[in-house]
C-alpha positions in Angstrom: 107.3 88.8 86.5 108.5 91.5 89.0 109.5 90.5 92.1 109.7 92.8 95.2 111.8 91.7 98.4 109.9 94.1 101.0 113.1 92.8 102.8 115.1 95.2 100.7 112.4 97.2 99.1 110.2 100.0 100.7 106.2 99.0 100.8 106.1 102.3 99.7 108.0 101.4 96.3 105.9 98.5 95.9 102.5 100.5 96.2 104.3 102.9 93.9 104.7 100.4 91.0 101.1 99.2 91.2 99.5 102.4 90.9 101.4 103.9 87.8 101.1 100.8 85.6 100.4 102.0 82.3 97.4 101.1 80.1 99.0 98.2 77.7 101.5 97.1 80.0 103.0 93.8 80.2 104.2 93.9 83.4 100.6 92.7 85.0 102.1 90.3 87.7 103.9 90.8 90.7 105.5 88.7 93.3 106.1 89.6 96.5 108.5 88.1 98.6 109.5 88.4 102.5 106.2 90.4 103.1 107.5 89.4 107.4 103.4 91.2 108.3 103.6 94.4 106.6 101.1 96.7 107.1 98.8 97.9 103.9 100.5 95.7 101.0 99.1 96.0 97.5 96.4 99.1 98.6 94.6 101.0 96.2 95.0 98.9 92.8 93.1 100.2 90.2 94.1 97.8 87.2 93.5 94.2 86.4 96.9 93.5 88.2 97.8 89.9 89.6 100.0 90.1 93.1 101.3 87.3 94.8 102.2 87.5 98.4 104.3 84.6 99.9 103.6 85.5 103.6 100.9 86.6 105.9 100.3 90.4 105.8 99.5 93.0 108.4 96.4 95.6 108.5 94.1 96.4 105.7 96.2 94.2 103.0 94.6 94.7 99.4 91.9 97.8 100.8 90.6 99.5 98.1 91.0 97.1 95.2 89.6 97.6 92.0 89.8 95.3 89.5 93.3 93.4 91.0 93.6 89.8 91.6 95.6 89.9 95.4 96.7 86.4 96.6 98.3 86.3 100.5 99.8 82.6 101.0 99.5 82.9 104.6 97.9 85.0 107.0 96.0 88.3 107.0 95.6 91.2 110.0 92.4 93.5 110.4 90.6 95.0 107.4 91.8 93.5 104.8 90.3 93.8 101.2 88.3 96.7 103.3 86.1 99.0 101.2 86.8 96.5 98.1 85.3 97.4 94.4 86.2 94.9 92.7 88.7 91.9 91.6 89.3 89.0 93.7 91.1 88.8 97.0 92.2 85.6 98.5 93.6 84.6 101.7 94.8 81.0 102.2 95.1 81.1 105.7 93.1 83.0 108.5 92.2 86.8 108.2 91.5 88.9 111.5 88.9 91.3 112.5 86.2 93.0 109.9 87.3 91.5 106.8 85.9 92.9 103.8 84.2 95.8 105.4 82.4 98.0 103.9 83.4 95.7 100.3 81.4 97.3 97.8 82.1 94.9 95.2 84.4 92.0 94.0 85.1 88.7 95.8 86.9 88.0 99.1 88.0 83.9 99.6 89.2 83.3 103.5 90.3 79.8 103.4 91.0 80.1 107.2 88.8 81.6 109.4 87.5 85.0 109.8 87.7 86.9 113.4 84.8 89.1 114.7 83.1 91.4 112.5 83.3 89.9 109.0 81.9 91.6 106.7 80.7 94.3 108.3 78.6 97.1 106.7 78.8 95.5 103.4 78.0 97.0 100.3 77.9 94.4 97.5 81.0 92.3 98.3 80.7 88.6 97.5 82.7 86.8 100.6 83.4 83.1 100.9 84.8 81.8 104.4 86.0 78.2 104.0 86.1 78.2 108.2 84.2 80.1 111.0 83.5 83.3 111.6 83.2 85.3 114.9 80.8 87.7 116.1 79.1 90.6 115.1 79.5 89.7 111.2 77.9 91.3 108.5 76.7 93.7 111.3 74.3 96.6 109.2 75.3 94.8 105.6 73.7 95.9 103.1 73.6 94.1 100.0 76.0 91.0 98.5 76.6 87.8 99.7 78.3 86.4 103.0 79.3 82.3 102.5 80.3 80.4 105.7 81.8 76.8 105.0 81.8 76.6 108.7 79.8 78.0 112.5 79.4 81.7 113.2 79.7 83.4 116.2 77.1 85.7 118.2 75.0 88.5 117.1 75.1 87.0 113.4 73.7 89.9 110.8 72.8 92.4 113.7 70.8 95.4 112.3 71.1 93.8 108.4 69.3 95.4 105.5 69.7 93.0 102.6 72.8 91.2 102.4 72.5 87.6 102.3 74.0 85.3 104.4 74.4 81.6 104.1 76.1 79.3 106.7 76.7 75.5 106.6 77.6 75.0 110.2 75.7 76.6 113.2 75.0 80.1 114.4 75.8 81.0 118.3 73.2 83.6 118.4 71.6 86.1 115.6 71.4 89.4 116.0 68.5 92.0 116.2 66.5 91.8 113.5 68.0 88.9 111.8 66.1 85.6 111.4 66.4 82.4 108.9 64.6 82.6 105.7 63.4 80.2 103.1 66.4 78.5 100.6 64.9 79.4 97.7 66.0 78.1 93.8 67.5 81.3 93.1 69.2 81.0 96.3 70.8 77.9 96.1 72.0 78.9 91.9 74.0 81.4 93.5 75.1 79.8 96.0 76.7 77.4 93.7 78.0 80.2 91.7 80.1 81.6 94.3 81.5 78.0 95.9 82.5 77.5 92.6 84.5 80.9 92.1 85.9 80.0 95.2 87.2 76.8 94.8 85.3 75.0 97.1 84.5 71.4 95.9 82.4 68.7 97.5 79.9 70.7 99.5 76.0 71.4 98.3 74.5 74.8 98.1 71.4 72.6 100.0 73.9 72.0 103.0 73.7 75.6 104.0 70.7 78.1 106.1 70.2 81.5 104.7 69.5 84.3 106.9 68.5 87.5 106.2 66.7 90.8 107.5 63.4 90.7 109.3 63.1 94.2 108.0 61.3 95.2 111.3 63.9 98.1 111.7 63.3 99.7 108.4 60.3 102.2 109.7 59.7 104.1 112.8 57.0 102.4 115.0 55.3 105.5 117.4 54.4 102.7 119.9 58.6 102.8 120.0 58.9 106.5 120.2 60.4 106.3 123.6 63.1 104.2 122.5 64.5 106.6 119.7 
């Protein structure tokens, strides 16, 4: 197993070496060491690559992945596993501001907590939140699934299309357009699925509220007009 010293070694190099792995390669784990909150570690990996941090990171940590399997065993800045295709990313501590944004696919484990704007503008991301999160998340989401072990903050799913949002704990305020919505079977099957993937144990999917879009922002209302 590689193992990069960003101590001693350029972030640059490191980025380097996980984009120009080659198909059949043996060389699909890395370990990096002495990460002291480096800005964008491990961006842009396009193969089913395993990296271990053993530190927290700075900004947008693990943005772009596709198919990688990024672990941080500490701490995580703004944006991380932002715009986010696939693989898994997993923080073991805390992760700041709009986590996952924009995630299109994959699955994002904060074991922490999660600052403001989680999620935001998702796209098909799968996130799982073993603590709180704060406001504004999932503002505008779109599709996937946001999990919250713990309370969420104001404005909760402001302006949501169809992403669906489950929290165990309580909810400060929702946002426009955003109400509670029947725990259906279906619901609570995935639910399950996605503790599961991320290692959460002791906790029922029937523990949890789903919320989701009240869809009355989806057409233009003339009685409105002078609001647009």
């Amino acid at each position: 197993m590689p193992v990069i010293d960003l101590a001693i070694t350029p972030l640059r190099a490191l980025n380097s070496a996980l984009h120009s792995i080659q198909q059949g390669s043996n060389d699909l784990s890395f370990e990096v060491v002495n990460p002291r909150g480096s800005h964008s570690v491990a961006v842009g990996i396009d193969t089913p690559v395993t990296v271990d941090v053993k530190g927290s990171v700075g900004y947008y940590c693990a943005g772009m992945n596709d198919g990688g399997a990024v672990t941080v065993h500490g701490s995580a800045g703004p944006g991380v596993a932002e715009n986010m295709m696939s693989g898994t990313v997993v923080i073991e501590g805390d992760a700041s501001q709009y986590a996952g944004a924009t995630g299109r696919g994959g699955l994002l484990v904060i074991k922490g907590n999660a600052a403001s704007r989680c999620g935001i503008s998702m796209k098909g991301i799968d996130i799982v939140v073993h603590g709180n999160i704060g406001h504004m998340s999932a503002f505008m989401g779109q599709s996937g699934h946001l999990v919250v072990l713990g309370d969420a903050g104001d404005a909760l799913g402001d302006s949501l299309y169809e992403a669906k949002l489950f929290v165990r704990g309580s909810v400060k305020s929702l946002g426009a357009d955003c109400i509670e919505k029947e725990l259906r079977p279906e619901h609570l099957t995935k639910l399950a699925q996605l503790l599961e993937k991320a290692g959460v144990t002791g906790v029922r999917p029937e523990e949890f509220k789903r919320y989701g879009s009240a869809r009355n922002l989806y057409n233009f209302n003339i009685d409105n007009a002078d609001a647009y």
